[in-house]
C-alpha positions in Angstrom: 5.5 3.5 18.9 2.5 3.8 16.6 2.6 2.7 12.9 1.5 6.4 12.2 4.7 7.2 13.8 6.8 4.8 11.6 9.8 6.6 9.3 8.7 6.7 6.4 10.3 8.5 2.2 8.1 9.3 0.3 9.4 8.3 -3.4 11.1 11.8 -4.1 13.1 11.0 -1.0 11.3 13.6 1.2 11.6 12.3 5.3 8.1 12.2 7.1 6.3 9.0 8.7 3.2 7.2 8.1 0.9 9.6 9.6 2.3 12.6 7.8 1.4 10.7 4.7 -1.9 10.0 6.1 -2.9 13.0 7.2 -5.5 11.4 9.2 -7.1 9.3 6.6 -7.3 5.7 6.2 -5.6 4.2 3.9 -5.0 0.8 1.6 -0.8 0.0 1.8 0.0 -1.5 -1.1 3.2 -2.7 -2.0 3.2 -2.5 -5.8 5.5 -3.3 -9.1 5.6 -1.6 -12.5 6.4 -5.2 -13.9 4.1 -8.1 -12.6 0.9 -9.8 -13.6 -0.9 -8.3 -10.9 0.4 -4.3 -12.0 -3.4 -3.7 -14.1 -4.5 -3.8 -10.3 -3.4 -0.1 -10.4 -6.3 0.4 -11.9 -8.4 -0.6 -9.3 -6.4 1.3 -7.1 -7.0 4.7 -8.7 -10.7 3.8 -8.7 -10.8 3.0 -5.3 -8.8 6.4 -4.5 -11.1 8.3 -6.6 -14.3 6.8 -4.8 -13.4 7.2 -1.5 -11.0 10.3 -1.4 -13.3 12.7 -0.6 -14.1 10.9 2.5 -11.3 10.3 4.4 -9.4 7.4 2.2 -6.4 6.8 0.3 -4.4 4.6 -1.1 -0.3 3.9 -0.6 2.0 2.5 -2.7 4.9 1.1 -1.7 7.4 0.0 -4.6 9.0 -2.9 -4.0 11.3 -5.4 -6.2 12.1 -8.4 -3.8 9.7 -10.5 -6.2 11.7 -11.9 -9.4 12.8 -7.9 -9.6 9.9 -7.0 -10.6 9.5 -3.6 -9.8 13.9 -2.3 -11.1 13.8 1.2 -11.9 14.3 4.5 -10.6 11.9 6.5 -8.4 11.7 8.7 -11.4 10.5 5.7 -13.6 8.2 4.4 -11.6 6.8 7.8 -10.7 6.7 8.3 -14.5 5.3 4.7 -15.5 2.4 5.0 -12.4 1.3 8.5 -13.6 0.8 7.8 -17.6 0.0 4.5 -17.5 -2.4 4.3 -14.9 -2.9 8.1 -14.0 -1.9 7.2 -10.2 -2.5 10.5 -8.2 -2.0 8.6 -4.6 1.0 8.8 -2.4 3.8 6.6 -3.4 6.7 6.0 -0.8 10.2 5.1 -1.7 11.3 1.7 -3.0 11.4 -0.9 0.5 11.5 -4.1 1.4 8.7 -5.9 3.0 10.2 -9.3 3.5 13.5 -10.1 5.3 16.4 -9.3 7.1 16.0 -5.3 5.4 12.0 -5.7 6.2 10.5 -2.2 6.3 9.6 -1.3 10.3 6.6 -0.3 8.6 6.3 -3.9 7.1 7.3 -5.5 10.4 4.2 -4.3 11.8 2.1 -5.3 8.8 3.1 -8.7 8.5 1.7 -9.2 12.0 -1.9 -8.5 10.7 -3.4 -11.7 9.7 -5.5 -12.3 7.3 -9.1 -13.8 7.0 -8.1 -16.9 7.3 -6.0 -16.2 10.0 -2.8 -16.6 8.5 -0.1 -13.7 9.5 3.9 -13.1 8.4 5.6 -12.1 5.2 4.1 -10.5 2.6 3.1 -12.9 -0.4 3.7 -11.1 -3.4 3.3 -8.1 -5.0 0.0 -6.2 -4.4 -0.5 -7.0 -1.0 -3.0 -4.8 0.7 -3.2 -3.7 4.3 -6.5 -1.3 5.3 -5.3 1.2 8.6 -7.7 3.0 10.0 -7.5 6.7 10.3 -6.4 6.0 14.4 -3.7 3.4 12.5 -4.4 0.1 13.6 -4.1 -2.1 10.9 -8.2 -3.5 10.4 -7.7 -5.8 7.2 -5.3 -7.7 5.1 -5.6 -9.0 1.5 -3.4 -11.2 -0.3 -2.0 -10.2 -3.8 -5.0 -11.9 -6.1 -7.8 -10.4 -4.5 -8.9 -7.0 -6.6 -8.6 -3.4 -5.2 -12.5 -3.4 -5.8 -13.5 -6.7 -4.6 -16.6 -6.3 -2.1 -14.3 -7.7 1.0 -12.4 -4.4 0.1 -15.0 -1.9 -0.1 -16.4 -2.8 3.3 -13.6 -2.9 5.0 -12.9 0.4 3.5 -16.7 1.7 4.5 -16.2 0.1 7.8 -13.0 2.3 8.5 -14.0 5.8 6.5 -17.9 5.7 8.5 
């Protein structure tokens, strides 16, 4: 099965997969909390979907609270906090888990992606970011502290949305 064919909620609990999210563009999968240090990287994430939107891009979040619970509340509060506090305007799929026994399918294909180091498996913390290609191969992966807009990002993302 293709990732783009993955099961996938969007966070209003509507049924579709990874590619109907997609629609064909490539995207950053981030798994994301309303309650870490790292949450300010929404910011990032808003600019990076507002720079490369237009052509072909998005980004994904991915709510997720198996790190010190740092991500607790309700789809509706999180869909609340993500669009006044940080203006978020990208998908956003329903609360998962990315590590474990209940890992994600989705994430059970991510984890395999290594990073540039090399070094594959579970997702690190919060704010993990994946880049797949519009085809949905998984091209890139970058651990939690490196920014949304860091220049390994943007081209990786130019490489994919060219």
């Amino acid at each position: 099965m293709s990732i783009l064919e993955i099961p996938v909620s969007t966070l209003d609990g509507v049924p579709t997969t990874l590619g109907g999210v997609l629609g064909g563009r490539a995207a950053l999968v981030v798994n994301v909390a309303s309650k870490c240090g790292l949450t300010p990287q929404y910011a990032g994430l808003v600019r990076l979907q507002e720079a490369y939107g237009a052509r072909g891009f998005t980004v994904v979040g991915v709510p997720c609270n198996q790190f010190m619970g740092q991500e607790p509340g309700s789809a509706e509060e999180i869909q609340q906090f993500c669009s006044t506090t940080y203006g978020v305007d990208f998908p956003l799929l329903e609360k998962t888990e990315v590590n474990g026994e209940d890992r994600h399918p989705l994430y059970a294909v991510l984890a395999e992606t290594p990073d540039a180091e090399g070094a594959a498996g579970d997702v690190q913390w919060n704010f993990e970011k994946f880049l797949v290609s519009p085809f949905g191969e998984v091209v890139a992966r970058f651990r939690p502290r490196t920014e949304p807009e860091a220049p390994e990002v943007a081209e990786a993302i130019e490489k994919v949305i060219s």
